[in-house]
C-alpha positions, -999 to 999 in steps of 0.1 A, spaced: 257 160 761 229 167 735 205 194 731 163 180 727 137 194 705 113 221 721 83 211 731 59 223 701 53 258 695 79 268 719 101 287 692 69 306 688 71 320 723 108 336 723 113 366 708 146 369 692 164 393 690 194 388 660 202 363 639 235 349 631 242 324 602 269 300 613 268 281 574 290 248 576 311 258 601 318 238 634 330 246 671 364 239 662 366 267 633 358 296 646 321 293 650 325 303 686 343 331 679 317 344 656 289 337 681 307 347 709 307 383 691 268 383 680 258 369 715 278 404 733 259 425 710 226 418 724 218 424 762 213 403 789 181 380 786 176 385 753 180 355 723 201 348 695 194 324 668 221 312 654 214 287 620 240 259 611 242 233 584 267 216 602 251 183 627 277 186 652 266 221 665 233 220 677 250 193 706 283 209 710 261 243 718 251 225 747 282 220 763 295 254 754 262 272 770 267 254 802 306 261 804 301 297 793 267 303 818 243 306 787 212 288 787 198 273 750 164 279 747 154 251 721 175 234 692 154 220 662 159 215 626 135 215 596 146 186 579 163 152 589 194 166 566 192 202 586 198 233 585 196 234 622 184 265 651 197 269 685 182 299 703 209 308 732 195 335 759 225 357 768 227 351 805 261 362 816 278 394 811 314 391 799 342 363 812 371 364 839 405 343 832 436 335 847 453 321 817 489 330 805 500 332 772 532 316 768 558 337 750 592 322 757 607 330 790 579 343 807 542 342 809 518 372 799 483 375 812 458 380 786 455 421 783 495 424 789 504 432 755 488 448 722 495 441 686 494 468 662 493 467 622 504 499 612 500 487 576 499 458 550 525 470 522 559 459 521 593 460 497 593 425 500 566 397 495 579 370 510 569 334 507 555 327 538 545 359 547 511 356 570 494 386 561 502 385 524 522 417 522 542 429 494 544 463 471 510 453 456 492 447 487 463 475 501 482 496 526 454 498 553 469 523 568 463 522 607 454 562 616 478 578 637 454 592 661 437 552 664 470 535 672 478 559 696 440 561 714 440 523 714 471 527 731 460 550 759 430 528 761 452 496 766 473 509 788 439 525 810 426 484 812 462 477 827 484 469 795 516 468 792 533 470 762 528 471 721 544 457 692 537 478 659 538 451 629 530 453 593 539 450 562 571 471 571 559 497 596 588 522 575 563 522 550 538 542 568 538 577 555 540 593 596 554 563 612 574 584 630 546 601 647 527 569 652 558 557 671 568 583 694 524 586 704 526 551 711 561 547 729 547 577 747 527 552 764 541 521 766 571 502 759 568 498 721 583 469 697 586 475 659 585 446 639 608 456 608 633 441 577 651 465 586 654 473 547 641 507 541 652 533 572 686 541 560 680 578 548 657 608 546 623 610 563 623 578 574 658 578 586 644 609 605 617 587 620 638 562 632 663 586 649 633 603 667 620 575 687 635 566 723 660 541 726 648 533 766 609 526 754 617 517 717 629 477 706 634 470 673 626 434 665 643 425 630 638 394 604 668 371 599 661 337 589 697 324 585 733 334 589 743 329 553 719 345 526 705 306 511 674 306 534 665 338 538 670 351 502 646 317 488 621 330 513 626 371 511 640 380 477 673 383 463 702 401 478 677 406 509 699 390 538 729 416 526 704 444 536 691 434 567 725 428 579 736 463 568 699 476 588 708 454 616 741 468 618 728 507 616 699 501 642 725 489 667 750 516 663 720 541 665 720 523 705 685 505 699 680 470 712 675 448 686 655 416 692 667 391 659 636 368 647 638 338 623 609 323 608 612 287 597 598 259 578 604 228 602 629 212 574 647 244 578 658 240 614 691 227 608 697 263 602 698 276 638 728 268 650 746 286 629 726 315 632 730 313 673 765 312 663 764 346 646 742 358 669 767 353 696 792 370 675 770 400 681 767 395 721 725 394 712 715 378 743 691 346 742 662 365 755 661 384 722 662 357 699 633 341 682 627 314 664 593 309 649 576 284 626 556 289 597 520 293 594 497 281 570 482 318 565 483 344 541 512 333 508 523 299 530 506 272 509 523 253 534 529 250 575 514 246 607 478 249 609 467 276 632 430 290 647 413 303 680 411 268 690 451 261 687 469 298 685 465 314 729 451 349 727 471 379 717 450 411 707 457 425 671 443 460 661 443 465 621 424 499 607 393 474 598 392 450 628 408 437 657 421 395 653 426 372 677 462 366 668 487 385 646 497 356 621 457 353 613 447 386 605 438 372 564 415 344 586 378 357 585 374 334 616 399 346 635 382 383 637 372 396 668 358 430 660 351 449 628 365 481 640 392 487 661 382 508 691 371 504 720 401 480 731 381 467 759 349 456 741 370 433 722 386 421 751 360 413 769 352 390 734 389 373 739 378 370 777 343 351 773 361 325 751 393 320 769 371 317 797 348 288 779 383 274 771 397 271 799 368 255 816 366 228 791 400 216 797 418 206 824 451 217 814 461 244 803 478 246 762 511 265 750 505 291 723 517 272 691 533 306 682 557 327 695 561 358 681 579 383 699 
C-alpha cells in the first residue's frame, strides 16, 4: 500500500498542530513508538507532521494509519532524494488488546505486572549488564513516594504485581521503605546479587519486608564460579551463594536467574543440578539470554518490534521493556507518572501489532 501526493496546495489547508522529526529512522526501529507518543499528545482531529529522511516511511505510514484507525492527510517530499512529510489526523483515542506476554509458565495480559528501577548503581559492573550499571554509574534514584504512587496507580488500572530492579536495589539509600510502600500493594519481586544485605541498615531493610508479599529473585549464572566470575567480577559467585544462603534462612522465596551467552548453555545442567540440591522448584528458575544493550557488545538484538510489552518505570521515563531502558527508542514516556498514560501508549501499538499479524509472537525475553 503506498501513500500519493496531495493534490496541490492541500498542505496549505491543514493546520498542524506539532511537529515530530523522525531523522533516518524506519517502522521497524522505533519510529512508531516515537510517533505513537507525539500523535497521543495532540487531541482528536487534530494533525501531526512527522518529517523522515528515510523512503520507506511515508508508505509504511499508510498501512500503519489504516491498522491503527488514523487517517494520513497528504505525504510529499521536497526533493526526489527526500526528506519526506506525512501529516496523520489523530482519529482514534487510545487502543484495546488481548495479547499475552509470554513469561514462562503462564501468560500475563499487558497491564499485569510493573517494572520498577529503583536505581542504576551497582558493586558490580558486569559484562553484559543491560542497563550499564556499575559503581560509576548515575544512581537515578527512583523517589520513594513515585515508586510507591505508581504502584497505587497500577494496581487502581488492575495490576497485579511489581518487580523492583536496578543496579542493586540494596543500593538505594531507603530501599527499605520503598519496599515495604510497594509490597504494601502488590506482590513485590526484588531483582538483587544478593551481595551487599548482609549487615547494618540494609540488613535492617531486608529483614523488614514481608516474606508472604516479598520474592527475592537472585543472579546465578553457573554452579561453579568459571562463568559467573568472567561475567560478574572475581570471587563474586562465592558471595552470592553466601546471600543466597542468608535470604533463604531469613524464610524468603528465592527465585534463582541465569543470564547467558548462547555458547554458554552447556552450563545449565549443572546448575539445575545444584538447584535441585536446594529443592528450588522449576517455576523459580530462569534462564535468560543476553542482550545486545547497555556493556553487551554482543547478543541478541532486541526492540519494540521483537521484545512483547512489559512496563518499566525509571525516575526519568517509563520503557517499553526492562533490558532497553539505555535504548532512546525504546522510551515510552519522559516522566514516570501517570502509569495509565503510558499504557494507553503500550496499548495503541500492541494494538497496531497485533492487527498486522496474524499470529501472535513470544517475548524474546524472559525475565522474571
Amino acid at each position: 500500500m503506498t501513500t500519493s501526493d496531495p493534490a496541490p496546495g492541500a498542505f496549505a489547508d491543514v493546520t498542524v498542530a506539532a511537529e515530530f522529526d523522525g531523522g533516518d529512522m524506519d517502522c521497524g526501529s522505533g519510529l512508531l513508538l516515537l510517533l505513537t507518543r507525539h500523535l497521543r499528545a495532540i487531541d482528536l482531529g487534530e494533525v501531526l507532521a512527522v518529517d523522515t529522511a528515510e523512503s520507506s516511511v511515508p508508505p509504511d505510514l499508510a498501512d500503519w494509519a489504516r491498522l491503527a484507525g488514523h487517517e494520513i492527510v497528504g505525504s510529499k517530499a521536497s526533493s526526489a532524494k527526500g526528506p519526506w512529510r506525512v501529516l496523520v489526523r489523530r482519529v482514534r483515542d487510545g487502543g484495546a488488546t488481548t495479547r499475552e506476554v509470554f513469561t514462562g509458565g503462564e501468560k500475563t495480559p499487558l497491564g499485569r505486572r510493573l517494572w520498577l528501577y529503583s536505581n542504576f548503581h551497582c558493586n558490580l559492573a558486569c559484562s553484559y549488564c543491560c542497563a550499564a550499571s556499575s559503581p560509576t554509574a548515575d544512581a537515578r534514584l527512583m523517589p520513594v513516594e513515585v515508586a510507591i504512587e505508581a504502584t497505587r496507580q497500577f494496581a487502581q488500572l488492575g495490576g497485579g504485581e511489581v518487580l523492583v530492579t536496578g543496579g542493586e536495589p540494596f543500593l538505594h539509600p531507603e530501599i527499605g521503605a520503598l519496599l515495604r510502600g510497594v509490597s504494601e500493594r502488590l506482590p513485590t519481586t526484588v531483582l538483587t546479587n544478593a551481595m551487599v544485605f548482609g549487615r547494618g541498615a540494609r540488613r535492617d531493610a531486608l529483614d523488614s519486608l514481608d516474606r508472604e508479599w516479598v520474592t527475592l529473585q537472585i543472579s546465578l549464572d553457573s554452579a561453579g564460579p568459571q562463568i559467573h566470575d568472567r561475567h560478574r567480577g572475581e570471587r563474586s559467585h562465592a558471595k552470592a551463594l553466601t546471600g543466597i544462603g542468608e535470604a533463604r534462612a531469613l524464610g524468603f522465596r528465592v527465585r534463582v536467574a541465569a543470564t547467558l551467552y548462547e555458547e554458554e548453555t552447556a552450563a545449565v545442567a549443572a546448575l539445575h543440578a545444584l538447584l535441585d540440591s536446594w529443592d528450588i522448584p522449576m517455576v523459580d528458575r530462569i534462564i535468560r539470554p543476553v542482550a545486545e544493550q547497555g556493556f553487551a557488545e554482543q547478543g541478541q538484538h532486541v526492540g519494540v518490534d521483537t521484545l512483547e510489552p512489559e512496563p518499566t518505570l525509571t525516575a526519568d521515563g517509563v520503557w517499553w521493556h526492562p533490558v532497553a531502558v539505555t535504548d532512546a527508542t525504546c522510551r515510552v514516556a519522559e516522566t514516570p507518572l501517570p502509569v495509565s498514560d503510558a499504557l494507553g501508549t503500550f496499548r495503541e501499538i500492541v494494538a497496531v501489532q497485533d492487527a498486522a499479524r496474524s499470529e501472535g509472537r513470544r517475548t524474546v525475553f524472559r525475565c522474571a
